[in-house]
N, C-alpha and C positions, 0 to 999 in steps of 0.2 A: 837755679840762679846762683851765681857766685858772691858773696857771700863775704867782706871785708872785715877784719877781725875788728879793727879801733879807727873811727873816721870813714869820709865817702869823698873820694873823687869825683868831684862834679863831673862825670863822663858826658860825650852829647854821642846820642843816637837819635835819628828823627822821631817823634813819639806817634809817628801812623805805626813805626815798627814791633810796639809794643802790639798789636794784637797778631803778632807772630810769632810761633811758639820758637822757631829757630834760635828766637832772639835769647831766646832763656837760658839757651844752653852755655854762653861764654859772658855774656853781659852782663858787669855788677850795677842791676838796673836803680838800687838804690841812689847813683849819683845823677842818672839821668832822671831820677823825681823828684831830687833835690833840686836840681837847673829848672824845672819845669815849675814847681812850687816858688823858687826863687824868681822866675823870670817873667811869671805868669799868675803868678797865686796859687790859693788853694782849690779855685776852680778854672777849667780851662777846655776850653772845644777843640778835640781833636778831628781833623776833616777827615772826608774819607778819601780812600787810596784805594787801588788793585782790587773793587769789587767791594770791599770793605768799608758800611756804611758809618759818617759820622758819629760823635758819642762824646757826651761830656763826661771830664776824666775829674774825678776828686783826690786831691792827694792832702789836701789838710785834716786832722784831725778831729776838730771841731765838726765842720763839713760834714765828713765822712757819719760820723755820732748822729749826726742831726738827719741826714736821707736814712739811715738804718732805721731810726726811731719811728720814720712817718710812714709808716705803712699804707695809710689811705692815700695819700701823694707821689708815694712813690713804691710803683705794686709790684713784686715777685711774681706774678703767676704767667708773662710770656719768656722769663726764661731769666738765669744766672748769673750764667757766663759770656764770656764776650765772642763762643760760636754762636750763641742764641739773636745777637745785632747781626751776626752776618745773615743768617738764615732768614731771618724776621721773626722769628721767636720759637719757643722748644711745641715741639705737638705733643708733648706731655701736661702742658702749659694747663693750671688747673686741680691736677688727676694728684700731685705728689705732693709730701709735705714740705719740702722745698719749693713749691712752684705755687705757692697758696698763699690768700691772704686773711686773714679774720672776716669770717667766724668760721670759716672751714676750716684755714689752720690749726684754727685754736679745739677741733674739734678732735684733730686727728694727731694734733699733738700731745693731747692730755696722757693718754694711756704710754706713749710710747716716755715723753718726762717721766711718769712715777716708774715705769723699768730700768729708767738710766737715772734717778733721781742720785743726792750727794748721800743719803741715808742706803741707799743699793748700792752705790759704789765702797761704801765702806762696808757693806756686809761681805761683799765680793772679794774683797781684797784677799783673804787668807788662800781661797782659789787661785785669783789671780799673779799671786806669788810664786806659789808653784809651779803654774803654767814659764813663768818667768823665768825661774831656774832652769827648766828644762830648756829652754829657748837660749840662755846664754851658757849655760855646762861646756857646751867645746869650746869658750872664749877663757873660761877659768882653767883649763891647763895651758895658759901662756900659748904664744907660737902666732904664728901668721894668720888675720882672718878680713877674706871682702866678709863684709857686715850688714851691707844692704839686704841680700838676698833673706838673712836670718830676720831685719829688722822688718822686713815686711810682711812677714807673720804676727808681728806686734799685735796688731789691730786683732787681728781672729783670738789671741791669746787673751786680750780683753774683751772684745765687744760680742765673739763669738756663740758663745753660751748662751749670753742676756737677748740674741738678736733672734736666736734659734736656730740659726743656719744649720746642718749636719756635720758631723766634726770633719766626714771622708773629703769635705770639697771645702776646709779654711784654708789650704794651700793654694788651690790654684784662685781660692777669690785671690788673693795676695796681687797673681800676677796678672790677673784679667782688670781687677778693677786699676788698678795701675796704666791699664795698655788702653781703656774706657776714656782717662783725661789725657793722654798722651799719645795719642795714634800715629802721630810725627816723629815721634823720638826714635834715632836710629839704633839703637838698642835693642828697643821694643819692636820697633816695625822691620828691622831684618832684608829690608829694600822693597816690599810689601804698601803698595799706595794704603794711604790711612783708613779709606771707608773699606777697604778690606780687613784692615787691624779691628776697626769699630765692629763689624760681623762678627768676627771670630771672639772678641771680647763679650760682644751681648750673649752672643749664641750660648758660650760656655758658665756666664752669669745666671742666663734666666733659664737653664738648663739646671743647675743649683738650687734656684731659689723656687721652682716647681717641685722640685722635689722635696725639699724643704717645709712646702705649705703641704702637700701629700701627706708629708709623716707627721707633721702638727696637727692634722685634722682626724688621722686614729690615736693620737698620742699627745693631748694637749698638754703643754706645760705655762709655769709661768716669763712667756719671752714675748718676744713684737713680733711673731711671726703670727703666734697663737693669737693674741692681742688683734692683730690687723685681722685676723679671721673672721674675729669676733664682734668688730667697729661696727657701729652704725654708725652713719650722715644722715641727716637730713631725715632720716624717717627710713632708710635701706640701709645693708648692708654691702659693705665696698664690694664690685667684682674679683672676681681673680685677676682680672690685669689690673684694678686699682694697686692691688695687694702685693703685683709684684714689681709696680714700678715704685712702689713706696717702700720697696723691703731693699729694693734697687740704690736710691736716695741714699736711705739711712748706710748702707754698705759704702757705699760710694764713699759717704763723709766719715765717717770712721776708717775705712780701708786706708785712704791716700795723705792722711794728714800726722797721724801719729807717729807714724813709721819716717815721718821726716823730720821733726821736730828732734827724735832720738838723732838721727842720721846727720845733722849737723851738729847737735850740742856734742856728741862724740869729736868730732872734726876737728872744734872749737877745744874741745881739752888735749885734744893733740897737739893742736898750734899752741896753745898756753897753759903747758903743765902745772904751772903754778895757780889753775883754777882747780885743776883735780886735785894737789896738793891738801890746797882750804876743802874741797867735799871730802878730804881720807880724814882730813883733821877735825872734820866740825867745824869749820869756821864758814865755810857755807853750807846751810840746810841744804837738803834735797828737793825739798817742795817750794823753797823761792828760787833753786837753780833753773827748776821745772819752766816754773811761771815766767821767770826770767829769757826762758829759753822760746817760749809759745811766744812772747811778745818780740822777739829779737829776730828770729827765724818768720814770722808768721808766716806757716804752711799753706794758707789758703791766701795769694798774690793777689788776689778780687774779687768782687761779686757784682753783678749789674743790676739796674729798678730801672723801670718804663715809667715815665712822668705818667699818670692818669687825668692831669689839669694844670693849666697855664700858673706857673710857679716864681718865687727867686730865690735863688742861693747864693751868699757873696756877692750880690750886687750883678746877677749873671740871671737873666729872665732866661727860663726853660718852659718850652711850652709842651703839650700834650702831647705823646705817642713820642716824644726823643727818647732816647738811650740814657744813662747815666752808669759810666764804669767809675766804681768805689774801689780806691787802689789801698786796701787796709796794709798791705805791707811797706807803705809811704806813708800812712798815718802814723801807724806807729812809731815814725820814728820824724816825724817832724819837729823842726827846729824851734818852732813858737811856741809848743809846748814842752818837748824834753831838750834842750837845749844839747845833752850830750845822749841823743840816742841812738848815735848810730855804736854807742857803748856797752860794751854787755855786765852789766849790773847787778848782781843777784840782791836780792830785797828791797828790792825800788816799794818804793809805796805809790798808790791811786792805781786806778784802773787800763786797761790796755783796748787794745779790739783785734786781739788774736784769736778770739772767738766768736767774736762777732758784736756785736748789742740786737736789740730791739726786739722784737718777736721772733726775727728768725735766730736769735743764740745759738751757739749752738749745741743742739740735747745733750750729746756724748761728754762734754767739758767734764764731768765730773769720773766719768771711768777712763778718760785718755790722761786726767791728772793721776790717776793711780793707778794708773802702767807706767807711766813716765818715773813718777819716784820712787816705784817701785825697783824699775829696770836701773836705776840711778844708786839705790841704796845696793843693790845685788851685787852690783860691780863693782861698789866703793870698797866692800867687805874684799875684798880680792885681787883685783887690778889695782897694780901701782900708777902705771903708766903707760899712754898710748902713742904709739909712735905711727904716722900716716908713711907709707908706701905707696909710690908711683903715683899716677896723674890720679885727678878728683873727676868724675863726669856727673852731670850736671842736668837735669830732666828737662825735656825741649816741652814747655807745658806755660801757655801763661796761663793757667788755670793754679796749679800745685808748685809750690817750691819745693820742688824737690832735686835729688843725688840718688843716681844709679848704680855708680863704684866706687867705693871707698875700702879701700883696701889698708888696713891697722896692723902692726904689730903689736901683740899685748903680755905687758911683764908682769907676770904674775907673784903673790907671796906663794909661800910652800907651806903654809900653816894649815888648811882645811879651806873648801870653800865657802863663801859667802853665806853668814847665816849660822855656820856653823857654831 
């Protein structure tokens, strides 16, 4: 999704068009949730269109805070995303840690938090930096570089290790889980109908993460792969397809979101040198450029909750079994609370929901905040300046905000690289 540096055009697209991923690809949908929040509220019923059943859409802030927190009201476990309203809900619905409500969630969350906890991601980090270096080395000798394909190794550079995956298959998750939220995208789908991209994406996923839980079961370590091995619920231990649609989950959410966050804020210092100017200088930290960056981009454009009992919100009665799409990347930047936020601010004070709130948070925040400032600090030490080359494309996904090609030139100093 496109992506305006300062201010939103109120743009008008019809809002049944938002659950089209086409739509993501050229539309800065930030103005048409501005029109809709402004013309409508912070809550509003989007009908349904072309097969595509009705759904209450939230774009306020407040709102949005408030269905995340109520878990008992409003339940995760028939699905996500807003293919899960088309289908009538996900058939994993249940089985994942994403797809769960308390006290199962909270069952199957615990072990997998303390592996990604804020006290693990600072242990991790000195690992984690290294990995990092190696991941941007060809951008430190200056010259021409597209940067998506490297920044979408991001995620395996962090989350890799701690997840347990095998290290021979963090590449291709890169691009399978990528093609998993985006089966549309003509980039990824190559002229290829999407349920045949979806195949080819799971096939090579849970082709990975089988073998994955194989070598963790002669070979236990301390990661979520071992971890989920080892889970009880309820008085059992999870099956192996519990195990790999949860190893699935966690991939998924780590895989797709980090690597965009970098992917814009790069963009972002392209268009406004004079923010990378303030990161060379010190005058902006790394870690509220970071934060700044999670809430301005927020990589993850929604999530859905199924009412489970006759409700209101905003003055808007929602009864049992409706849809409700949480458009967090319209929260974020709503006018009633940040009056300038469609601005990109580094050290804002109060909280965001580019991570999400309530029970589902999301686990990883803490090792995607230290790949981020890290990937941030690595290239401060070395890149002056980033200059964008040719068009921006743009990932056909209302699922992920994400960028496919971005193509940088980078001026590097000649002193040593980064760190050094």
């Amino acid at each position: 999704m496109r992506l305006d540096d300062e201010g939103t055009t109120l743009a008008r697209c019809p809002v049944t068009a938002l659950a089209d991923p086409l739509t993501y690809l050229d539309t800065p949908l930030h103005g048409v949730w501005a029109r809709l929040r402004e013309e409508e509220g912070p809550v509003s019923w989007t009908p349904a269109e072309a097969g595509h059943p009705g759904y209450w859409s939230v774009t306020g802030r407040r709102e949005v805070r408030e269905v995340l927190r109520d878990h008992e009201t409003f339940s995760s476990e028939h699905g996500t995303i807003l293919d899960s309203v088309a289908t009538g809900g996900d058939p994993a619905g249940g089985l994942t840690i994403t797809l769960m409500d308390p006290p199962r969630h909270t069952a199957v969350r615990a072990p997998v938090g303390r592996l990604l906890s804020a006290p693990a991601a600072r242990a991790a980090e000195p690992a984690i930096r290294a990995r990092v270096r190696r991941l941007v080395e060809p951008w430190l000798a200056g010259g021409v570089h597209e940067v998506t394909g490297d920044l979408r190794r991001l995620s395996a550079v962090a989350f890799g290790e701690v997840i347990g995956i095998l290290p021979e298959h963090w590449d291709e998750l890169a691009r399978w889980t990528t093609a998993s939220v985006a089966p549309r995208d003509p980039s990824i789908a190559q002229g290829d109908p999407p349920e045949i991209v979806l195949r080819d994406a799971h096939h090579h996923l849970f082709a990975a993460f089988r073998a994955s839980v194989a070598a963790r079961r002669d070979d236990p370590r301390a990661d979520i792969v071992t971890a989920l091995g080892r889970l009880e619920v309820d008085g059992r231990r999870l099956s192996e397809r519990e195990q790999l649609l949860n190893i699935y989950s966690i991939v998924l959410g780590a895989g797709v979101t980090t690597p965009q966050v970098a992917a814009h804020l790069l963009l972002l210092c392209a268009r406004r040198p004079e923010l990378w100017d303030a990161v060379r200088a010190g005058r902006a930290a790394p870690g509220p450029l970071v934060d700044e960056a999670v809430r301005w981009v927020t990589p993850t454009n929604h999530v859905v909750r199924r009412v489970t009992r006759d409700t209101e919100v905003a003055g808007h009665r929602m009864r049992a079994d409706e849809w409700v799409c949480l458009w967090a990347a319209a929260a974020n930047r709503d006018r009633a609370h940040l009056p300038d936020g469609d601005a990109f601010l580094p050290g804002r004070t109060g909280g965001h929901l580019g991570y999400g709130a309530g029970r589902h948070i999301c686990v990883g925040m803490h090792f995607a905040r230290v790949a981020l400032r890290v990937l941030v600090e690595e290239l401060a030490g070395r890149v002056r300046r980033f200059d964008r080359l040719g068009p921006v494309d743009h990932l056909a996904s209302t699922f992920i905000n994400g960028i496919t090609r971005l193509t940088l030139a980078m001026e590097v100093d000649s002193d040593g690289p980064a760190g050094d």
